[in-house]
mmJSON file of the N, C-alpha and C atoms, coordinates in Angstrom:
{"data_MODEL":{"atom_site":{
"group_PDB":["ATOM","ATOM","ATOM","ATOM","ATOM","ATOM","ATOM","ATOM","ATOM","ATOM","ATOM","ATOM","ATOM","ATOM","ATOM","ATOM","ATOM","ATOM","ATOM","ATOM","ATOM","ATOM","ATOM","ATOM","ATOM","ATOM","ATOM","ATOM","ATOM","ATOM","ATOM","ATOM","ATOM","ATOM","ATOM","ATOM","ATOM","ATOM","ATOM","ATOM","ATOM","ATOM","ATOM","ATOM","ATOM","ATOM","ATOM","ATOM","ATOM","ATOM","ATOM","ATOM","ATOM","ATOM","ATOM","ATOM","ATOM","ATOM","ATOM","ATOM","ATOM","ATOM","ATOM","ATOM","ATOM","ATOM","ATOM","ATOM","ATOM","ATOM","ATOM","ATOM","ATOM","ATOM","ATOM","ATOM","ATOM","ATOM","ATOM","ATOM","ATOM","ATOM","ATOM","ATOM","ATOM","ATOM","ATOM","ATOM","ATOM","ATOM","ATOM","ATOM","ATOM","ATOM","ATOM","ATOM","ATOM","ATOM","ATOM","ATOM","ATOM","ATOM","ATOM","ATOM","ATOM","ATOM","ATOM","ATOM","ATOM","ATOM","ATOM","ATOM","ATOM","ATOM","ATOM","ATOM","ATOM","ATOM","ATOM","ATOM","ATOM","ATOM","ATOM","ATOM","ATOM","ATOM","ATOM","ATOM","ATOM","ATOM","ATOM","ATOM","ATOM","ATOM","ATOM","ATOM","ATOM","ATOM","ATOM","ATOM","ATOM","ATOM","ATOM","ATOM","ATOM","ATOM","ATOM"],
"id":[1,2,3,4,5,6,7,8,9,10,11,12,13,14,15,16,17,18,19,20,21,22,23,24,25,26,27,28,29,30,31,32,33,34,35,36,37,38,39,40,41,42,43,44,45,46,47,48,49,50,51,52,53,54,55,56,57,58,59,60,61,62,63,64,65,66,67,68,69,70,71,72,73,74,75,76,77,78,79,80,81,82,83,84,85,86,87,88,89,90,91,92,93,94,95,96,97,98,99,100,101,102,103,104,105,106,107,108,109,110,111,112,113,114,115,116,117,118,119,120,121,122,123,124,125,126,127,128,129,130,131,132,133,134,135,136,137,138,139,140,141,142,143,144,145,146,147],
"type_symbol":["N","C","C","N","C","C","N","C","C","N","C","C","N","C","C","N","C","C","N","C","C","N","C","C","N","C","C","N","C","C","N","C","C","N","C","C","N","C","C","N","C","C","N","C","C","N","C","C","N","C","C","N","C","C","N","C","C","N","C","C","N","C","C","N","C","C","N","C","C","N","C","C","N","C","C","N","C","C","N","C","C","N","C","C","N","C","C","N","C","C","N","C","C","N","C","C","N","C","C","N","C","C","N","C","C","N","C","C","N","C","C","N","C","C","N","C","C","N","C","C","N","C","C","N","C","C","N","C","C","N","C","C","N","C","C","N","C","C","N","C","C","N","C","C","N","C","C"],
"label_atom_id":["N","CA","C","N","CA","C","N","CA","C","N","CA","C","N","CA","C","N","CA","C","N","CA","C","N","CA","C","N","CA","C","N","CA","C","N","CA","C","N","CA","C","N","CA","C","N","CA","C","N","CA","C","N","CA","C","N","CA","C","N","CA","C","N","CA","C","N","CA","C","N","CA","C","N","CA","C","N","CA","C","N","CA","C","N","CA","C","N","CA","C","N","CA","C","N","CA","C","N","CA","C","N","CA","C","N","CA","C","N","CA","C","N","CA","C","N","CA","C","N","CA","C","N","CA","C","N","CA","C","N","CA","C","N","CA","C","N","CA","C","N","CA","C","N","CA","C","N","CA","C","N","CA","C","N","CA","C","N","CA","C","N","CA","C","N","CA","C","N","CA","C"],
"label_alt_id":[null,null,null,null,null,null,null,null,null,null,null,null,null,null,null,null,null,null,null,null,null,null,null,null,null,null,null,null,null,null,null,null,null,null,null,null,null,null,null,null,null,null,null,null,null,null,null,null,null,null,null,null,null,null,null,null,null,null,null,null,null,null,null,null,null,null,null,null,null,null,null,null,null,null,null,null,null,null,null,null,null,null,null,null,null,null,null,null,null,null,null,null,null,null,null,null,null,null,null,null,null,null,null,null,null,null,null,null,null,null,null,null,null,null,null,null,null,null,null,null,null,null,null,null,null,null,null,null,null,null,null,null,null,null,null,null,null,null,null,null,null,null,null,null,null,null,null],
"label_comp_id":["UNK","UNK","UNK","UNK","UNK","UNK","UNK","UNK","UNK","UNK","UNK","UNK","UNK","UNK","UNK","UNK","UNK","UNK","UNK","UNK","UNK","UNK","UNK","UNK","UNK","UNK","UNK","UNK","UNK","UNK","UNK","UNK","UNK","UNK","UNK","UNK","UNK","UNK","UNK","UNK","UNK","UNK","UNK","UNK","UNK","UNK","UNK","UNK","UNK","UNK","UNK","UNK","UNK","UNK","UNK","UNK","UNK","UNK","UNK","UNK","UNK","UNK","UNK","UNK","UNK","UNK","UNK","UNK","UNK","UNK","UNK","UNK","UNK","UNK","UNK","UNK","UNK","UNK","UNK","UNK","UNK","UNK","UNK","UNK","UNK","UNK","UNK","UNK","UNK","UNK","UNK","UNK","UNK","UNK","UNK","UNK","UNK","UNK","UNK","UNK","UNK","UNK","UNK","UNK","UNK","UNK","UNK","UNK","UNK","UNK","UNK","UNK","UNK","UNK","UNK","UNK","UNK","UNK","UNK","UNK","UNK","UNK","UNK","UNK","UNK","UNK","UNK","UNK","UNK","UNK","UNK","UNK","UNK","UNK","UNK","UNK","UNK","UNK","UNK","UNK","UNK","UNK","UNK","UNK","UNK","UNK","UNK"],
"label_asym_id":["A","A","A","A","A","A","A","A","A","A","A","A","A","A","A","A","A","A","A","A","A","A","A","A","A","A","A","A","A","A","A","A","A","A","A","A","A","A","A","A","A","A","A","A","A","A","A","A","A","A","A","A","A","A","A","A","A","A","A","A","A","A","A","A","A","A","A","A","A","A","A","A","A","A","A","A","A","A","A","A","A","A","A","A","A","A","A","A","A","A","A","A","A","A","A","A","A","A","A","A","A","A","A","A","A","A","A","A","A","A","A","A","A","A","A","A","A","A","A","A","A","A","A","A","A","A","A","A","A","A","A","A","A","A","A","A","A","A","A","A","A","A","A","A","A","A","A"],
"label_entity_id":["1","1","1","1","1","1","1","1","1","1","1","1","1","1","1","1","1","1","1","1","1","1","1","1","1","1","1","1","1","1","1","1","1","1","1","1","1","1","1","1","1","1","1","1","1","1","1","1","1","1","1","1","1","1","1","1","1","1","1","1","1","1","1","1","1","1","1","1","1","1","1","1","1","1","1","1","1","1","1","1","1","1","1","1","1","1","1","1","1","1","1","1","1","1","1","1","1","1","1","1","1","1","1","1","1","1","1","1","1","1","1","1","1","1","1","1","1","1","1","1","1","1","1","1","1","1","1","1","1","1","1","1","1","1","1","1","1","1","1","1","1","1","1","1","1","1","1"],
"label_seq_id":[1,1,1,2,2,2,3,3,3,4,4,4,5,5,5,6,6,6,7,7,7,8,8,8,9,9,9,10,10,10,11,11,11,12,12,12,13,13,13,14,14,14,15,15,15,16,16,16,17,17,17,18,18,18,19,19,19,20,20,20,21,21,21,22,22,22,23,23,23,24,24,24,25,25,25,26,26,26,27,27,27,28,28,28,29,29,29,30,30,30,31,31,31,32,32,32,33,33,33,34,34,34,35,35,35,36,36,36,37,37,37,38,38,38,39,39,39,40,40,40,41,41,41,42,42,42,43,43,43,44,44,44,45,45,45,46,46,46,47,47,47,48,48,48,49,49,49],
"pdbx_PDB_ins_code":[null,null,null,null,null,null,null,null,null,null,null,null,null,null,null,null,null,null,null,null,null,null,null,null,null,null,null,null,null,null,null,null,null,null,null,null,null,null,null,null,null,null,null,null,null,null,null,null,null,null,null,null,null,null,null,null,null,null,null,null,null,null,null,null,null,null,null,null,null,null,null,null,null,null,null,null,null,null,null,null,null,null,null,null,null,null,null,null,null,null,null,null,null,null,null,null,null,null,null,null,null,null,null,null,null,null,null,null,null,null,null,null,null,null,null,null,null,null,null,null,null,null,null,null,null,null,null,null,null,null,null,null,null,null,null,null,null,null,null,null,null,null,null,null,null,null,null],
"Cartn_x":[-9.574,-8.354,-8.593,-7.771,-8.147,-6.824,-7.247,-6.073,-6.518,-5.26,-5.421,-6.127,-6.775,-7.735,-7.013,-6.971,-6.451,-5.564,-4.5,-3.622,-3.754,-5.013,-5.132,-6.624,-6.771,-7.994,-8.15,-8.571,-8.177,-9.516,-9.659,-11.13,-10.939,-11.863,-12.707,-12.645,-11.905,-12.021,-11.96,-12.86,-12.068,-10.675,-10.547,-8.735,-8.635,-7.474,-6.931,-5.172,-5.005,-3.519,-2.837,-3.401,-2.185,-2.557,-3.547,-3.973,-3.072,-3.232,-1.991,-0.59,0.131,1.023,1.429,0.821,0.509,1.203,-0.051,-0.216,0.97,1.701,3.149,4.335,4.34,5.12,5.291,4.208,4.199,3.996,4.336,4.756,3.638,2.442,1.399,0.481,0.217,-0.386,-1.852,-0.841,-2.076,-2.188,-3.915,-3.823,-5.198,-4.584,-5.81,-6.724,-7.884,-8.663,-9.908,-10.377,-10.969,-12.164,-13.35,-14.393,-15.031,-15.158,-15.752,-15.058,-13.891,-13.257,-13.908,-14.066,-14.198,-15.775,-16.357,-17.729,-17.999,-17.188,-17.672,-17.139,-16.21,-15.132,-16.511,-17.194,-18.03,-19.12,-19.574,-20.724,-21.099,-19.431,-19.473,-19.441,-18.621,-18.368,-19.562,-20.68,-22.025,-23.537,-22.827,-23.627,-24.476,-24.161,-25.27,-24.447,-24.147,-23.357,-24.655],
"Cartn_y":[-8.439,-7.695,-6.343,-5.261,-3.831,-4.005,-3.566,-3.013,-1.933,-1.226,-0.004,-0.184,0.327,0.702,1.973,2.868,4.096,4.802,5.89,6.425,6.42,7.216,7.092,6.694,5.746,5.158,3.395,2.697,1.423,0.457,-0.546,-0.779,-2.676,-3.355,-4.194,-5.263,-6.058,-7.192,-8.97,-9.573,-10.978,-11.981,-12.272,-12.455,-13.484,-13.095,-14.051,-13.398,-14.885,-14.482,-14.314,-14.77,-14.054,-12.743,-11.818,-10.275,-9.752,-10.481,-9.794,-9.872,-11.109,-11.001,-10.079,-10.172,-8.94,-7.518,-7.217,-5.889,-5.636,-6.953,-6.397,-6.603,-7.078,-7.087,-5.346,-4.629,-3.442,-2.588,-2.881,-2.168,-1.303,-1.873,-1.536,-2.257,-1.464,-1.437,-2.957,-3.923,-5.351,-5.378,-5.494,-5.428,-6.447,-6.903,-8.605,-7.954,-8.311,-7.485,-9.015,-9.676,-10.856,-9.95,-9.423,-8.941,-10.301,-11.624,-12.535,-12.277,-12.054,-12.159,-11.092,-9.562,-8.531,-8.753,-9.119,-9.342,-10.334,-11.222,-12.029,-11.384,-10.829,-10.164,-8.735,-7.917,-7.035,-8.113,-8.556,-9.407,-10.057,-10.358,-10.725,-9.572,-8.711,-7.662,-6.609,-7.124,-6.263,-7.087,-8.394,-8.991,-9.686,-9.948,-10.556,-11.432,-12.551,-13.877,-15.137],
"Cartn_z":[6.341,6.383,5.752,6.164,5.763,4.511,3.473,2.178,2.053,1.299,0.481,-0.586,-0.949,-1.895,-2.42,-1.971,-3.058,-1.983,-2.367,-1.517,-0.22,-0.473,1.519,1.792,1.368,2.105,2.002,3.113,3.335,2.644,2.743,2.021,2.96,3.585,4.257,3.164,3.048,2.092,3.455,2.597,3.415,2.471,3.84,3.688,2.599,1.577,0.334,0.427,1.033,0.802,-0.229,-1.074,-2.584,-3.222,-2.503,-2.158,-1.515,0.326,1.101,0.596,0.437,-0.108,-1.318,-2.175,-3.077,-3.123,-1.843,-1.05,-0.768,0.243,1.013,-0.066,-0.856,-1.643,-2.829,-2.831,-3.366,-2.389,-1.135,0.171,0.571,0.558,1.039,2.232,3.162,4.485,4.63,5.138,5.226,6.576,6.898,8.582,8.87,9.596,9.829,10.797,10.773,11.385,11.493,12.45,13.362,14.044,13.103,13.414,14.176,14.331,14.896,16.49,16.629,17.915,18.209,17.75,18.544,18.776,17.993,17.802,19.745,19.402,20.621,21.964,21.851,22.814,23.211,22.51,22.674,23.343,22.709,23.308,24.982,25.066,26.353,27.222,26.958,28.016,28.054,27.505,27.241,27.68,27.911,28.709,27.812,26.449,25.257,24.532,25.373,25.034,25.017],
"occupancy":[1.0,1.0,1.0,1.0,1.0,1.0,1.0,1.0,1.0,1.0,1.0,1.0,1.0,1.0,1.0,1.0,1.0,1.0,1.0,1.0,1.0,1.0,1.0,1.0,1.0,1.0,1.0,1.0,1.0,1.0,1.0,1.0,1.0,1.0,1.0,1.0,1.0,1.0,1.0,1.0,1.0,1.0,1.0,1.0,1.0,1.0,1.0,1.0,1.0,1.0,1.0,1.0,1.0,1.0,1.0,1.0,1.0,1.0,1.0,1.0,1.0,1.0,1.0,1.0,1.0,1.0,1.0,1.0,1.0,1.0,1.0,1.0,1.0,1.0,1.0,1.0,1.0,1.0,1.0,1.0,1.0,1.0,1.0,1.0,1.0,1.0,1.0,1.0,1.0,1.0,1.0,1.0,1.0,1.0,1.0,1.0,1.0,1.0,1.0,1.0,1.0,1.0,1.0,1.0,1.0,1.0,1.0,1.0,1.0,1.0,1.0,1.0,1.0,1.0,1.0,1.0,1.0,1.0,1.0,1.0,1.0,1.0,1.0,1.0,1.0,1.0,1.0,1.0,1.0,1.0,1.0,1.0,1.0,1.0,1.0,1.0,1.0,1.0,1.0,1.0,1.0,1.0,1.0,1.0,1.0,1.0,1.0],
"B_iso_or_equiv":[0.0,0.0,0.0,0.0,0.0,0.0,0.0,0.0,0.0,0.0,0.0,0.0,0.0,0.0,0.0,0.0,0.0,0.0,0.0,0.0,0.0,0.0,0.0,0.0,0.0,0.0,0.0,0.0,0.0,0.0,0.0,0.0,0.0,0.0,0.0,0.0,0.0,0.0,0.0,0.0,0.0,0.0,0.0,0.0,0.0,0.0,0.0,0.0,0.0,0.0,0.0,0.0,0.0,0.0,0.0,0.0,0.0,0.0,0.0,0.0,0.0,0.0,0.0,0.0,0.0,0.0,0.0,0.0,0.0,0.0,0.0,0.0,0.0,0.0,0.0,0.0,0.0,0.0,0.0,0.0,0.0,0.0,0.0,0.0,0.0,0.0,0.0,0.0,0.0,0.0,0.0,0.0,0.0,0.0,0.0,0.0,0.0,0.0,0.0,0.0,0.0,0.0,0.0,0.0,0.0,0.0,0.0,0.0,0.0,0.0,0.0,0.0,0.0,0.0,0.0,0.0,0.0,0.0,0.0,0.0,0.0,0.0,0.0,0.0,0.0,0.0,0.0,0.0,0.0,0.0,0.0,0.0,0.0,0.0,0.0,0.0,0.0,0.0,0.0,0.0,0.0,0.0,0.0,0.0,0.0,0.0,0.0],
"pdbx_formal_charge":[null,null,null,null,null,null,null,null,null,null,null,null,null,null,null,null,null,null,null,null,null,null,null,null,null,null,null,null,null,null,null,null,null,null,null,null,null,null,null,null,null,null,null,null,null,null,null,null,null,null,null,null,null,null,null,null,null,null,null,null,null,null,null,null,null,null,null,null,null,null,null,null,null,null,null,null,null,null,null,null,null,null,null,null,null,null,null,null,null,null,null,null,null,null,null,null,null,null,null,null,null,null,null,null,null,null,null,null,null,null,null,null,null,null,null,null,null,null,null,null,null,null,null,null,null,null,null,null,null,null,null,null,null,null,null,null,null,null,null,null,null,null,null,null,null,null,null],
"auth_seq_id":[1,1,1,2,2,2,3,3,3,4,4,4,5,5,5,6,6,6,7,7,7,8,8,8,9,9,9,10,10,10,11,11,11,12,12,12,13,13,13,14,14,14,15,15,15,16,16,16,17,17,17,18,18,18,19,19,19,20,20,20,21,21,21,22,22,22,23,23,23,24,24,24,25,25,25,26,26,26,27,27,27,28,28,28,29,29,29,30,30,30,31,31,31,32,32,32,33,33,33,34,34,34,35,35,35,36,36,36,37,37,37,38,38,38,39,39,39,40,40,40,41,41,41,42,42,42,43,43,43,44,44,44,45,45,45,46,46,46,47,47,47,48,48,48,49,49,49],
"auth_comp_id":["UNK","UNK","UNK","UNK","UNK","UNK","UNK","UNK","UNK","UNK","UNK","UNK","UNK","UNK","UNK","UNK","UNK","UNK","UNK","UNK","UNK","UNK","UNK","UNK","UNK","UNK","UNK","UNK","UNK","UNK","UNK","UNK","UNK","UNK","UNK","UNK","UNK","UNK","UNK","UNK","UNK","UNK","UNK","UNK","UNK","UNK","UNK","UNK","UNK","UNK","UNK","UNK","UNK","UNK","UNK","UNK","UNK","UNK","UNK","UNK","UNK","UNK","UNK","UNK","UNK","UNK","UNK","UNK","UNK","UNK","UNK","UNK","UNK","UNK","UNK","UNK","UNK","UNK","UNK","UNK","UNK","UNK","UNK","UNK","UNK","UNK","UNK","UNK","UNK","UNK","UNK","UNK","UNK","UNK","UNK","UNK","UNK","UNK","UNK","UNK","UNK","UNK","UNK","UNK","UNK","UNK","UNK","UNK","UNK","UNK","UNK","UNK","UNK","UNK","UNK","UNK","UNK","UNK","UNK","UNK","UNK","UNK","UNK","UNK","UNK","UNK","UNK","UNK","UNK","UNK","UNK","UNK","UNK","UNK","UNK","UNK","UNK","UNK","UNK","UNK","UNK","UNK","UNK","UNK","UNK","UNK","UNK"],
"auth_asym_id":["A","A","A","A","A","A","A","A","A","A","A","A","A","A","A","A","A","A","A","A","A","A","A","A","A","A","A","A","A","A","A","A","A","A","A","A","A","A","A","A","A","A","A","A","A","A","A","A","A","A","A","A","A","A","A","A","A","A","A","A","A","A","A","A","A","A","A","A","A","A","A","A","A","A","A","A","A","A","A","A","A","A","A","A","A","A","A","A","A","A","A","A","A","A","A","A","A","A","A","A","A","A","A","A","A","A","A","A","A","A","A","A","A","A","A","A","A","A","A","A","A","A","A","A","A","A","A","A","A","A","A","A","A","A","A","A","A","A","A","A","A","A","A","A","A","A","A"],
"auth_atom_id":["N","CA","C","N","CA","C","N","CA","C","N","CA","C","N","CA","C","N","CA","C","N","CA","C","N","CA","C","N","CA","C","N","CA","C","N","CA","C","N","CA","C","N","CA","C","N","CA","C","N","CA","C","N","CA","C","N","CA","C","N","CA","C","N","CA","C","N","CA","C","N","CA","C","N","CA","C","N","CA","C","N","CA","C","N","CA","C","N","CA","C","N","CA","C","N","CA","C","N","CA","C","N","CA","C","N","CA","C","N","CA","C","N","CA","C","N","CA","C","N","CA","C","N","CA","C","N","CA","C","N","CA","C","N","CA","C","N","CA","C","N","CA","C","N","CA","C","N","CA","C","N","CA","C","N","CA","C","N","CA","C","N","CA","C","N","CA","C","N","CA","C"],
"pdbx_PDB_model_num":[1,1,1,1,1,1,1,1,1,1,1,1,1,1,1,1,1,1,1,1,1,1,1,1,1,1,1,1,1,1,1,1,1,1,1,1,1,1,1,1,1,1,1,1,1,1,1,1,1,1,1,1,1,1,1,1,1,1,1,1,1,1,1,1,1,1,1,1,1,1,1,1,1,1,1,1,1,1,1,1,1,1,1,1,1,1,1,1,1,1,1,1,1,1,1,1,1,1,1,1,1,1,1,1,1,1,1,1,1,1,1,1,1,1,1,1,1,1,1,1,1,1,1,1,1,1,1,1,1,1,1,1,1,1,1,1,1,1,1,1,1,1,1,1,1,1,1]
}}}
C-alpha cells in the first residue's frame, strides 16, 4: 500500500491494517496497490507467463 510519508510524498509499505486505518483516520491518502496482480497482469500481456 502507498502512505504518506511526509506532506507530499507517498512511501511503498506492505499492508498493516492498523497503519491504514491509522492513516485514514488522520485523513491521509491510503491506496492498495497488488504489485503481484500487475506483476502477473504485465507478464502475460508480454508473453513471459
Amino acid at each position: 500500500m502507498l502512505l504518506q510519508a511526509q506532506e507530499r510524498s507517498l512511501k511503498v509499505v506492505e499492508f498493516d491494517r492498523k497503519k491504514a486505518i491509522a492513516s485514514l483516520d488522520e485523513g491521509k491518502p491510503v491506496i492498495p496497490v497488488w504489485l503481484d496482480e500487475i506483476y502477473q497482469k504485465l507478464a502475460l500481456k508480454l508473453g513471459k507467463s
